[in-house]
N, C-alpha and C positions, 0 to 999 in steps of 0.2 A: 516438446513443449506442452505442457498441462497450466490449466486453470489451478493457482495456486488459491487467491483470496481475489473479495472484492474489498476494495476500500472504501470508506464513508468517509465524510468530513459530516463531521458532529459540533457546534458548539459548545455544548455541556456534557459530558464523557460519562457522570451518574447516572442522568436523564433517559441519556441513550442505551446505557446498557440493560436497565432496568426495564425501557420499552420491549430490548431485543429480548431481554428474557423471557419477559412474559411471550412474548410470539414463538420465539422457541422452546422453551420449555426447558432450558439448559442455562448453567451459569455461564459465562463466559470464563475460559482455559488459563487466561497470562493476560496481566497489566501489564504495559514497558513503556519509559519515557524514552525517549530519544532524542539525546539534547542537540546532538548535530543538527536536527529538525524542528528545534524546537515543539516537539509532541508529544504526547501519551497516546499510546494505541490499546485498545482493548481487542481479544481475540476471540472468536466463538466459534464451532463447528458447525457445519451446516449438513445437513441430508444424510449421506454414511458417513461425514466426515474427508472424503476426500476432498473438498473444498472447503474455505472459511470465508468467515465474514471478521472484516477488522476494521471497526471505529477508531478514526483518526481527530484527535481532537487538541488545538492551540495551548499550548504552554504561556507563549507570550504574544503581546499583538506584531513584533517583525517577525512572524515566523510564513513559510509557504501555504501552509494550512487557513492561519488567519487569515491571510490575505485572497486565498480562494473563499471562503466564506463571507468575507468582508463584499466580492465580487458579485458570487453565483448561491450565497447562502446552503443550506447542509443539503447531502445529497451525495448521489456514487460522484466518489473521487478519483479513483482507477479501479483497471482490471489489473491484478498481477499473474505473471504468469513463471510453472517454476524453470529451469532449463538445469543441464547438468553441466555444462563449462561457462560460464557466465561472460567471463573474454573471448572464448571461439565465437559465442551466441554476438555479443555487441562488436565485433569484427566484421560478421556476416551480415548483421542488418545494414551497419551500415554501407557496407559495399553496395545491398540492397538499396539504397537510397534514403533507410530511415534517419532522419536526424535526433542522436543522441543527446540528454540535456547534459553527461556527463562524460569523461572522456576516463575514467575508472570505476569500477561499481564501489561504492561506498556502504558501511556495516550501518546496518536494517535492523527493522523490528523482528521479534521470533527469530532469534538467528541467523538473519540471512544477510548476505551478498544482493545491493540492488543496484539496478540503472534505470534511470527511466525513458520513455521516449518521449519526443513531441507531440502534442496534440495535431499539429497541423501534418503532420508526417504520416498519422493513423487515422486518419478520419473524422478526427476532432475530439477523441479518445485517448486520456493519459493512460498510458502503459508502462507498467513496471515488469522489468524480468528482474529473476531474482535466484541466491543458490543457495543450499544449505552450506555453511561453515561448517568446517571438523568442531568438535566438542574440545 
């Protein structure tokens, strides 16, 4: 398991990217909406790029995004991390105790396979594992 992205919840998706640019000095990789989630996510790479940063931001106001914002206003919204069987991986935490918010991984930004875990299960840290999809 590695450090795949951190997520941000951003209210204005322009706003932010343009902040992150300028701090990074790079544009950001891939726009994607993600209508299951009601979201657009923005991607950037971070340090060698083994790691990113991805700005999550409200499509509409029922979305989980909104409604975290609406909460706890912008700020890290997870860590994700990547794994290479995404059912072996959400099989074993859970036996481990974690409580999953989903009972299949569901199609993700960037390509991926996600699940996420409970806040109350990690420390009060939303966790996303996550897999690449064949192309």
């Amino acid at each position: 398991m590695k450090l795949e992205h951190i997520g941000i919840a951003v209210a204005n998706l322009d706003e932010s990217e343009a902040l992150l640019q300028r701090l990074l000095g790079r544009a950001p990789y891939k726009r994607e909406t993600v209508e299951s989630q009601s979201v657009t996510t923005s991607f950037f790479t971070a340090g060698d790029g083994a790691a990113k940063l991805e700005l999550v931001a409200p499509e509409d106001q029922r979305g989980p995004i909104q409604k975290y914002l609406d909460k706890r206003g912008p700020g890290i919204h997870h860590l994700a991390f990547e794994v290479e069987d995404i059912m072996a991986e959400m099989r074993r935490l859970r036996e481990d105790g974690f409580e999953l918010l989903q009972e299949v991984p569901t199609p993700g930004a960037d390509n991926k396979l996600v699940c996420f875990l409970h806040p109350r299960s990690t420390g009060g840290v939303l966790v996303e594992i996550c897999q690449s999809r064949p192309e």
